[in-house]
KEKE-3310 file (N, C-alpha, C; in steps of 0.2 Angstrom, whole numbers, plus 5000, padded with zeros to 4 digits):
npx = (4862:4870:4876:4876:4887:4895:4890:4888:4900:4898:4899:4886:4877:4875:4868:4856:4855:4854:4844:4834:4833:4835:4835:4824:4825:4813:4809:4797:4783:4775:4782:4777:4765:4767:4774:4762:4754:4764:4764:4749:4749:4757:4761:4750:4744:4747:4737:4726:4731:4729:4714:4714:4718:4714:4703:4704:4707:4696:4689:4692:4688:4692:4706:4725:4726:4729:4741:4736:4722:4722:4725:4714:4703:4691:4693:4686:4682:4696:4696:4686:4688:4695:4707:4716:4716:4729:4736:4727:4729:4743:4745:4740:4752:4761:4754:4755:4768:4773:4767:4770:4783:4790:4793:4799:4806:4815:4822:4825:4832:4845:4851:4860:4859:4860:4858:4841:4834:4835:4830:4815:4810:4807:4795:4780:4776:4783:4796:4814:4815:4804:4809:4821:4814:4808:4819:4825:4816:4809:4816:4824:4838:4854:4862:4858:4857:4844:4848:4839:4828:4820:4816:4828:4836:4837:4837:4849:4857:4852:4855:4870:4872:4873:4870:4868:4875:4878:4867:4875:4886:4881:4873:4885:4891:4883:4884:4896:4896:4887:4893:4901:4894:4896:4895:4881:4870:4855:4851:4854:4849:4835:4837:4839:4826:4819:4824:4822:4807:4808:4813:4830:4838:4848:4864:4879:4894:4907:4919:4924:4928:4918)
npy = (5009:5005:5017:5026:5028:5033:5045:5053:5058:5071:5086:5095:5086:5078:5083:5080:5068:5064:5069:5067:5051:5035:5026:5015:5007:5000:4987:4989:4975:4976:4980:4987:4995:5003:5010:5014:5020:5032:5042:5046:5051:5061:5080:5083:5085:5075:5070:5071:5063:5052:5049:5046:5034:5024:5026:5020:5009:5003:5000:4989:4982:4983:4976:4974:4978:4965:4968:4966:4968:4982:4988:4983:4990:5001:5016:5026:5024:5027:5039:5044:5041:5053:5056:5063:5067:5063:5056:5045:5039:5039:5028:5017:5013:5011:4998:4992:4991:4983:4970:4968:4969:4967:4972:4970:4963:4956:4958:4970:4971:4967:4976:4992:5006:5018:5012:5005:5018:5022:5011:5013:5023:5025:5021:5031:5044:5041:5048:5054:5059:5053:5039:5037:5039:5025:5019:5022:5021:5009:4999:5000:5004:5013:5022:5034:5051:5063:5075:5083:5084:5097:5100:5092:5101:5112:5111:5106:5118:5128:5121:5120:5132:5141:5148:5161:5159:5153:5144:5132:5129:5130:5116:5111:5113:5105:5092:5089:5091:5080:5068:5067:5058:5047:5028:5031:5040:5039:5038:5051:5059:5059:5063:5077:5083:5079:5089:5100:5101:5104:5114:5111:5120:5132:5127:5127:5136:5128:5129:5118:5115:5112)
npz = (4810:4793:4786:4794:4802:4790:4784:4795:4795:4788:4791:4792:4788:4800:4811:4809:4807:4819:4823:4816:4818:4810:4793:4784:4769:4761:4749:4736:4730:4717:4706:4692:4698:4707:4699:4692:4701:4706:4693:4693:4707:4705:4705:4715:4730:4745:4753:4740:4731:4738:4739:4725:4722:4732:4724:4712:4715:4720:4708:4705:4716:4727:4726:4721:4704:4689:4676:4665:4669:4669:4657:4652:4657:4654:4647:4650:4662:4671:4670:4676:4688:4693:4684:4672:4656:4651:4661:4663:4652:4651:4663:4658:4647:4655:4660:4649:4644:4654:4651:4637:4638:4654:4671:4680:4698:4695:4683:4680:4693:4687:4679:4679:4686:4677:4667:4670:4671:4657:4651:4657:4656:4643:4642:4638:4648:4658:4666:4670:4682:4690:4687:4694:4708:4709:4707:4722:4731:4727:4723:4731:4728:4736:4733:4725:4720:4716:4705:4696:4706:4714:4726:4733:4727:4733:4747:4748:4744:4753:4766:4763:4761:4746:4738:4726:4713:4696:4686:4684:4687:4700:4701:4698:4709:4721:4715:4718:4732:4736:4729:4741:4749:4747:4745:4749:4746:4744:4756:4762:4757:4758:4772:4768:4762:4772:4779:4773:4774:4786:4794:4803:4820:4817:4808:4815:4807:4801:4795:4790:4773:4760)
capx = (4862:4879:4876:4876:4895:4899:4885:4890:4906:4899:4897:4880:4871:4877:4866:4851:4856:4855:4838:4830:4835:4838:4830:4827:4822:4808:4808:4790:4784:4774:4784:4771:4758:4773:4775:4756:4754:4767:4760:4742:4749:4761:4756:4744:4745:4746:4728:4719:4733:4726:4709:4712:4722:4707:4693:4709:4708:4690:4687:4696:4686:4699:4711:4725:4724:4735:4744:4729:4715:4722:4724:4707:4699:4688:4698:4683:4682:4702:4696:4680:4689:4698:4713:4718:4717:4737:4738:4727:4735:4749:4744:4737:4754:4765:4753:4755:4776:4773:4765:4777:4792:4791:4794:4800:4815:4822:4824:4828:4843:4854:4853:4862:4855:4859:4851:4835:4833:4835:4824:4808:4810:4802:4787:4776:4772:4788:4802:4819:4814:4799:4811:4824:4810:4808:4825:4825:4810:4805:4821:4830:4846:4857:4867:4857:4854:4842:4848:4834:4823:4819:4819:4834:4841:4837:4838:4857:4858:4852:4860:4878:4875:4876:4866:4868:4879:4875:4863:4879:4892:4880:4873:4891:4893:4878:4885:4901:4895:4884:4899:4904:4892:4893:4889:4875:4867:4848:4850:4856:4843:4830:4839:4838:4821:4816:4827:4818:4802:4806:4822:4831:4840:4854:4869:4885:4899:4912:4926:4927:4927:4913)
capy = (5007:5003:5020:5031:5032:5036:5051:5058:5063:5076:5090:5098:5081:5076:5083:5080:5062:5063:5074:5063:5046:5030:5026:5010:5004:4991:4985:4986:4970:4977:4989:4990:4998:5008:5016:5018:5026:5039:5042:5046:5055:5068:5087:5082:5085:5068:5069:5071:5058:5043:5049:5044:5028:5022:5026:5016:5001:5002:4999:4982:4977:4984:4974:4978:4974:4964:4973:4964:4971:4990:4988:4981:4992:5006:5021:5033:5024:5031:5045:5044:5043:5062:5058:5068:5063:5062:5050:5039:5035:5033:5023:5008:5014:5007:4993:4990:4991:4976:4965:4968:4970:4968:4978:4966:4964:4952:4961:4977:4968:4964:4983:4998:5014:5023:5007:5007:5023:5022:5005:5014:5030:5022:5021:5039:5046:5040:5052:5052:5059:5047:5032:5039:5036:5020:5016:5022:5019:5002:4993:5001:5008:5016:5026:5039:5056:5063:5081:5085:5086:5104:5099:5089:5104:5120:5110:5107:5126:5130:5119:5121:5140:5140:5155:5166:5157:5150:5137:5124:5131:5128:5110:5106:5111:5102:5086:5087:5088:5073:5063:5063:5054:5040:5025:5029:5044:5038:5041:5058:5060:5057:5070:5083:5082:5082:5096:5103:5101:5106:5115:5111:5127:5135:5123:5135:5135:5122:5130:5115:5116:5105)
capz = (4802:4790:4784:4799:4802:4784:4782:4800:4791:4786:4798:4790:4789:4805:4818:4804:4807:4826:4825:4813:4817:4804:4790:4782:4764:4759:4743:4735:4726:4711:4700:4687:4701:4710:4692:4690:4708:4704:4692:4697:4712:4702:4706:4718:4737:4746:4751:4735:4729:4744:4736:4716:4723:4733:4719:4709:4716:4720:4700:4705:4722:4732:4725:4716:4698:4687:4671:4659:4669:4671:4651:4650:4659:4649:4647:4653:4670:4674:4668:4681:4697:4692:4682:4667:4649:4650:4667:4661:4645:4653:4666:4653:4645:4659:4660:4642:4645:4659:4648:4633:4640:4660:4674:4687:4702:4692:4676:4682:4696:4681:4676:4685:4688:4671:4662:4673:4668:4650:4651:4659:4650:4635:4642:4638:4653:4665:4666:4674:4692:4691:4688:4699:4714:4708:4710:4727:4737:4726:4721:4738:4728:4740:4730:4719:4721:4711:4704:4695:4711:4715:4736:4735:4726:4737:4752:4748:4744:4760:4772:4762:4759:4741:4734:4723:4708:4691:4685:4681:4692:4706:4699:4699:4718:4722:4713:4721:4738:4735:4728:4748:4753:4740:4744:4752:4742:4744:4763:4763:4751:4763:4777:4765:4760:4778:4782:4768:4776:4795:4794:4811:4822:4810:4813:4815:4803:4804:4795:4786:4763:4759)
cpx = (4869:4878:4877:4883:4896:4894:4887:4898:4905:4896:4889:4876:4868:4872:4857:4850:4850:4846:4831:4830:4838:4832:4830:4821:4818:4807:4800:4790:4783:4775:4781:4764:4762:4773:4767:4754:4757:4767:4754:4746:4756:4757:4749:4746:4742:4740:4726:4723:4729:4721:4709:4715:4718:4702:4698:4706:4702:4687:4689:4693:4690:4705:4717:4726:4731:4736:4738:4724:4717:4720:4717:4702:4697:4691:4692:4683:4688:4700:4691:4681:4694:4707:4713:4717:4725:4738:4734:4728:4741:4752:4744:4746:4759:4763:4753:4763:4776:4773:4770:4784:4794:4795:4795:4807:4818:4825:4828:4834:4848:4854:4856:4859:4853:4854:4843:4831:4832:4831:4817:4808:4807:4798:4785:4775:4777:4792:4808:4819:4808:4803:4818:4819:4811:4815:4827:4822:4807:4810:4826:4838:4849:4860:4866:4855:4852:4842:4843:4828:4823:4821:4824:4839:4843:4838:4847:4859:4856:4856:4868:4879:4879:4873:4872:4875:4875:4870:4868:4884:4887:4877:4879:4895:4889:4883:4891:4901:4892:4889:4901:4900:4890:4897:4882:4869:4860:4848:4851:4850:4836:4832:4837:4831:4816:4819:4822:4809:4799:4814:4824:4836:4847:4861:4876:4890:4904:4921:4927:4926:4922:4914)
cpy = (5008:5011:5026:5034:5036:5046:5056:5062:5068:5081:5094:5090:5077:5076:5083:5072:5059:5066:5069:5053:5039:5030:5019:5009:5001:4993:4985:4982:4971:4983:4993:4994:5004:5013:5018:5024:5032:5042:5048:5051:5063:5075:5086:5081:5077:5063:5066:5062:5049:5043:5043:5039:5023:5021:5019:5009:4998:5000:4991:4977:4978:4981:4976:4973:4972:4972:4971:4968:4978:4991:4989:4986:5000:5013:5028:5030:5026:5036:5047:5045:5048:5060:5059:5063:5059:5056:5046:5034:5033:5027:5015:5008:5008:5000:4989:4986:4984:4971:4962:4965:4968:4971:4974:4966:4960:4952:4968:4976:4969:4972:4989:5004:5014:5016:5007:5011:5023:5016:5008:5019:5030:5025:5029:5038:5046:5044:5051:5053:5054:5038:5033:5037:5031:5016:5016:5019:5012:4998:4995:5003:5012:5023:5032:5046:5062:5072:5086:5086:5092:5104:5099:5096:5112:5117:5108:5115:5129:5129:5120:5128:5142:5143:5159:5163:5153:5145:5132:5125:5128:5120:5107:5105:5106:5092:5085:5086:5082:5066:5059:5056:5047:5034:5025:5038:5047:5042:5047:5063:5062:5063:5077:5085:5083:5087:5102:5105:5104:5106:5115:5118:5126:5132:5130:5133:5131:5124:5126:5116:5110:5105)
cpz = (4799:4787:4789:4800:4796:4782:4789:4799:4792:4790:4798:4791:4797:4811:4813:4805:4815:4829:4823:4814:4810:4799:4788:4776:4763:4751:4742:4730:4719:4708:4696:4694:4704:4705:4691:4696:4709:4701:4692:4704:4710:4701:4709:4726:4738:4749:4747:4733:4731:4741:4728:4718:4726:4726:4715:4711:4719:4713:4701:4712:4728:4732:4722:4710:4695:4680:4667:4662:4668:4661:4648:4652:4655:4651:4650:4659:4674:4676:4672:4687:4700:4692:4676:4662:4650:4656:4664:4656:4648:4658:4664:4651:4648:4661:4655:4641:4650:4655:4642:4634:4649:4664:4682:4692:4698:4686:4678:4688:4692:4681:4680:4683:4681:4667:4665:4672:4661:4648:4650:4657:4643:4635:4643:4643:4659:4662:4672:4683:4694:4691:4693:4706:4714:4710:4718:4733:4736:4725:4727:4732:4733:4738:4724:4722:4716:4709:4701:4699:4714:4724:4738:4733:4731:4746:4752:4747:4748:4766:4771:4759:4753:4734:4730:4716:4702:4691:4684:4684:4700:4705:4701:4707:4720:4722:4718:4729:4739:4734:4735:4753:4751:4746:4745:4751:4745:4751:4765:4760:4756:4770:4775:4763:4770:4782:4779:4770:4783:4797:4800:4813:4817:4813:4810:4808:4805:4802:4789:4776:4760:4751)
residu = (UNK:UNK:UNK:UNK:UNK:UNK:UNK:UNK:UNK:UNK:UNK:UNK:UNK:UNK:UNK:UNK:UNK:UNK:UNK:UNK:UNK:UNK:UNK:UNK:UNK:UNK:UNK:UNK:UNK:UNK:UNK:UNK:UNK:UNK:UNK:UNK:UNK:UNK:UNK:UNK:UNK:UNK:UNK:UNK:UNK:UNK:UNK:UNK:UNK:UNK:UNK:UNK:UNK:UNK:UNK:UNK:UNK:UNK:UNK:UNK:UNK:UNK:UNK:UNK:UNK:UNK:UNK:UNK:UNK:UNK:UNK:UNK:UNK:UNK:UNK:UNK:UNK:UNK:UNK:UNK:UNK:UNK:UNK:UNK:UNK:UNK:UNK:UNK:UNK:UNK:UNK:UNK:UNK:UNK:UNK:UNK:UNK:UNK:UNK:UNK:UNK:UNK:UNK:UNK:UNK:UNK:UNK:UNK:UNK:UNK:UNK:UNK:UNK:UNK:UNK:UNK:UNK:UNK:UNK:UNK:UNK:UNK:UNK:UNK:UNK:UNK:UNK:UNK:UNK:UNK:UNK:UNK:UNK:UNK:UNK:UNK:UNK:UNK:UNK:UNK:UNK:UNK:UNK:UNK:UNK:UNK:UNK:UNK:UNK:UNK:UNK:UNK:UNK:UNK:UNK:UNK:UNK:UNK:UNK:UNK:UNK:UNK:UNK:UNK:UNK:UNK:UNK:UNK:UNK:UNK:UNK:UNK:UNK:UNK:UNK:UNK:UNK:UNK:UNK:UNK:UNK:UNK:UNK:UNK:UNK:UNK:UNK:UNK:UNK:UNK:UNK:UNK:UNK:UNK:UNK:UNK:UNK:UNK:UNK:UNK:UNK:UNK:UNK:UNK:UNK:UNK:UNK:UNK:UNK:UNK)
# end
């Protein structure tokens, strides 16, 4: 993958590269369901998540619904298949914001990150690591990493041994390690996060100044 040379630069990622092999994006088609599913699956183990996502799309026949029916659909039946008062307002909320305004790849293309962001942040209920994913895993960006993610962030603080320093002092290490890995951000993103997950054996020190 065009991404593999430039990330193996870096002596920390490197053998997380080699452990884990490639990765590769897919665009998802409907953004408006991408953002409900996100959603609906916030502070919820990925179980229960498949759970409320199913009863979901069973209100629909198994299918998934447009942005009018989610709308239409009576606000106690959300609320029936065990999502909170708050998800499912903001569920209709985002399908509200489709309808309005839309929520497609060919409106959100024209726009870079930071507008994308400030676009879907409108909407009550989405927030910036909510559309941050979006950028990554539904419109495939390559280039973002998202600092406000707790994972991404203790998993750089692990792997580049970066304890014990301030909240802005270390944000700003954080960042600027990330910097190296620009263009391709997302990807590293994704190492980390499974480092995070299934830390591999303690790679040595390299000497080098990251």
């Amino acid at each position: 993958m065009h991404y593999v040379k430039h990330l193996s630069k870096d002596p920390r990622l490197k053998p997380l590269i080699k452990e884990h092999g490639v990765f590769a994006l897919e665009k998802k088609k409907n953004l408006c369901l991408y953002l409900c599913y996100s959603i609906m699956s916030q502070q919820l183990s990925t179980k229960v998540a498949a759970v409320i996502k199913k009863r979901f799309l069973d209100l629909y026949g198994g299918k998934e619904p447009t942005a009018q029916q989610i709308i239409d659909t009576p606000f106690e039946k959300l609320r029936g298949i065990g999502m909170s008062n708050a998800k499912a307002t903001y569920v209709q909320n985002v399908a509200r914001f489709e309808m309005e305004k839309g929520i497609d790849h060919r409106k959100l293309a024209k726009m870079s990150d930071e507008e994308v962001i400030e676009y879907l942040t409108q909407i009550k209920g989405v927030g910036k690591w909510t559309t941050e994913m979006l950028l990554m895993f539904a419109l495939c960006r390559e280039d973002l990493f998202s600092i406000g993610d707790m994972g991404l962030q203790n998993a750089v603080i692990g792997l580049y041994e970066l304890k014990n320093r301030k909240k802005k002092t270390l944000e700003q290490a954080i960042l600027k390690i990330a910097e190296q890995w620009s263009p391709y951000r997302t990807y590293a993103c994704l190492y980390l996060w499974r480092w995070k997950d299934n830390p591999p054996p303690v790679i040595k020190k390299t000497g080098k100044k990251m």
